[in-house]
N, C-alpha and C positions, 0 to 999 in steps of 0.2 A: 655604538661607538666601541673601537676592538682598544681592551683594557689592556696597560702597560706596566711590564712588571722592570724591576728596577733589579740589580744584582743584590741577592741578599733575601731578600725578599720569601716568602712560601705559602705561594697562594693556595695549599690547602687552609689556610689559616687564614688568609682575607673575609672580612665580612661579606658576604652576597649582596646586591646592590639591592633595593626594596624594589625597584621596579623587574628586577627579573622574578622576586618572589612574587607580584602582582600577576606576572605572566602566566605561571605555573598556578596560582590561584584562580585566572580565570579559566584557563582549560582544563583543568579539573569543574571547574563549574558548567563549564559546556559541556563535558563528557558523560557529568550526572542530569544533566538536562535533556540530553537528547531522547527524549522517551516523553510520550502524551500521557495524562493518569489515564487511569481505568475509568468508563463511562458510567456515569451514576447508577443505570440502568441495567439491572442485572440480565436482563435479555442480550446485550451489548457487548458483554464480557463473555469470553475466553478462561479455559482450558487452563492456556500457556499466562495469562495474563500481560502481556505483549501489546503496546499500541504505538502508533505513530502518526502523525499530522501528515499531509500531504507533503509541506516543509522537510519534514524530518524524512519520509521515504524518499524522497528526491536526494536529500543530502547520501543517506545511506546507501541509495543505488549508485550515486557520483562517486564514493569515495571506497565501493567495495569492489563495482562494477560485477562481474561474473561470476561474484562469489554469493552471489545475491540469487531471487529466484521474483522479479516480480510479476505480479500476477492480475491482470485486470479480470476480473470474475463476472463483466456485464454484458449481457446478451449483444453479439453483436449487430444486429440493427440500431438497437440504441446506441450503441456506440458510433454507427455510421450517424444521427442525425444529433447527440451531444458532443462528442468531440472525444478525442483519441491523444494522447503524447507514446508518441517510439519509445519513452523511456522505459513502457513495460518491456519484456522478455517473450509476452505469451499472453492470447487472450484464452482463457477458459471458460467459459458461463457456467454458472453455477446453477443458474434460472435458465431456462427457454420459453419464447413464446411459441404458443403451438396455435396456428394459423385455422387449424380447424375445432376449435374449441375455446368457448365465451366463459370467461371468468364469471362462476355464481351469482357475487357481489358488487359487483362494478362493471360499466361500460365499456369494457375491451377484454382482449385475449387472454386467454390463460396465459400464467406464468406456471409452468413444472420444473421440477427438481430436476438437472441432469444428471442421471444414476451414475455417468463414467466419470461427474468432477472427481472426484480422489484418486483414481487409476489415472486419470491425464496430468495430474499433478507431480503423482508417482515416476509418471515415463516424460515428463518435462526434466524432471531432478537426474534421472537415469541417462539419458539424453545428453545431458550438456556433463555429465561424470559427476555429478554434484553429490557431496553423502550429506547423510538424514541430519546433520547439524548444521546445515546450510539455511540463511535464513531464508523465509518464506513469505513476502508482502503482499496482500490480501486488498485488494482496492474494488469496492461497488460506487455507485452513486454517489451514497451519502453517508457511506459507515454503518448505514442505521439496519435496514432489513435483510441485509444479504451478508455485508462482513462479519460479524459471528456466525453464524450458521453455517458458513462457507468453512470457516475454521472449525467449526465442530466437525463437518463432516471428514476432516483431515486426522480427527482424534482416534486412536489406535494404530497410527501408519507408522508410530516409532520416530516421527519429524519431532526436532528439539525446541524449534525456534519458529513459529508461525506469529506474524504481527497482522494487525488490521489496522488499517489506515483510516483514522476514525470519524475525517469529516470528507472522503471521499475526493471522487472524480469533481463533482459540481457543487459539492456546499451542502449546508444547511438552507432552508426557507425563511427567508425575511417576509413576514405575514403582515409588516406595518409600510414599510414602503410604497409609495404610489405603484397605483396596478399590479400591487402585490397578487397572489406568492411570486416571490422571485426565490432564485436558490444562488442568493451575492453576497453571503455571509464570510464564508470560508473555502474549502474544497480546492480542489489542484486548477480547477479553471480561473479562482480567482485570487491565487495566490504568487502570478506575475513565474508560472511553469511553465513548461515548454508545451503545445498543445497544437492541435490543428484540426481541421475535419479530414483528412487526408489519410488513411489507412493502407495500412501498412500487411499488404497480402499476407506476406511470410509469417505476420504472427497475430494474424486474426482468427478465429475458430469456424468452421463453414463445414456443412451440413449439407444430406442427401437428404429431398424429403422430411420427413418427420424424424428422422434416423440420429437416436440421442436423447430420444424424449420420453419419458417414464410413460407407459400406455396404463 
């Protein structure tokens, strides 16, 4: 309701209504809220100390747009058969799998390091004019085994603001659910985001051969 002032009157000097002060208290509440804590897990944490929900990088790439950099860091097959949203920027893999080579430990393919993630990062940010205080949103699976490390390996680039998005593209694992594991806890698939199996040529990462993959 637009306030009316009376001749005489000096509305520096009016009290402030308590609901506009309510206003200003809660967006301040929301402005320090926007930030996930740091993962209990010291393996999990960052450099920069920076995280975000899948909620929160959605919010942040809606309301910065272009001034943002985000980044899905998951091999792209996987992403062809778990699910993809346009809202990234740019797929980089931080992992590859290498199709001629069995993982030690377990029943599939190797995963390697891609030695150019931080130069493709570099010439992403270079690319679109972006400088080194632009933020940088870090999204894998599940936060868990690639989002820090992806950020580590971003450490000495001179970048200010690197976040990881700490419960990923798919969640965490629900281990008690019928026909569990499921991964329906949290993560951007099941947080009502924008998603689809549908990939997006322009900004998927693709590969000659073995060509990218740490020999």
């Amino acid at each position: 309701m637009q306030a009316v002032f009376r001749p005489g009157d000096r509305p520096s000097s009016r009290p402030i209504p308590g609901i506009i002060v309510g206003m200003f208290l809660a967006m301040a509440a929301v402005s320090t809220a926007a930030a996930a804590p740091a993962p209990e897990d010291p393996k999990k944490q960052t450099a920069w100390g920076l995280y975000l929900t899948s909620v929160e990088a959605a919010e942040m790439k809606r309301t910065k747009g272009d001034k943002v950099l985000f980044v899905d860091v998951r091999e792209p097959v996987e992403i062809m058969f778990t699910g993809y949203t346009d809202m990234i920027d740019i797929n980089i893999p931080f992992m590859l799998a290498n199709p001629a080579k069995w993982n030690p430990k377990k029943p599939r393919l190797a995963m390697e390091r891609n030695p150019a993630f931080a130069d493709m990062v570099d010439a992403a940010l270079k690319d679109r004019g972006l400088p080194k205080d632009t933020p940088v949103l870090l999204m894998c699976r599940s936060g868990g085994t690639r989002g820090a490390p992806s950020a580590k390996a971003l450490e000495g680039r001179g970048l200010k603001k690197v976040y990881v998005v700490t419960d990923g593209f798919e969640g965490s694992t629900d281990k008690t659910a019928p026909n569990a594991p499921w991964r329906n806890v949290n993560g951007w698939k099941n947080s009502g985001l924008p998603w689809s199996y549908d990939l997006n040529p322009e900004k998927i990462y693709l590969r000659s051969s073995n060509k990218g993959i740490q020999e």
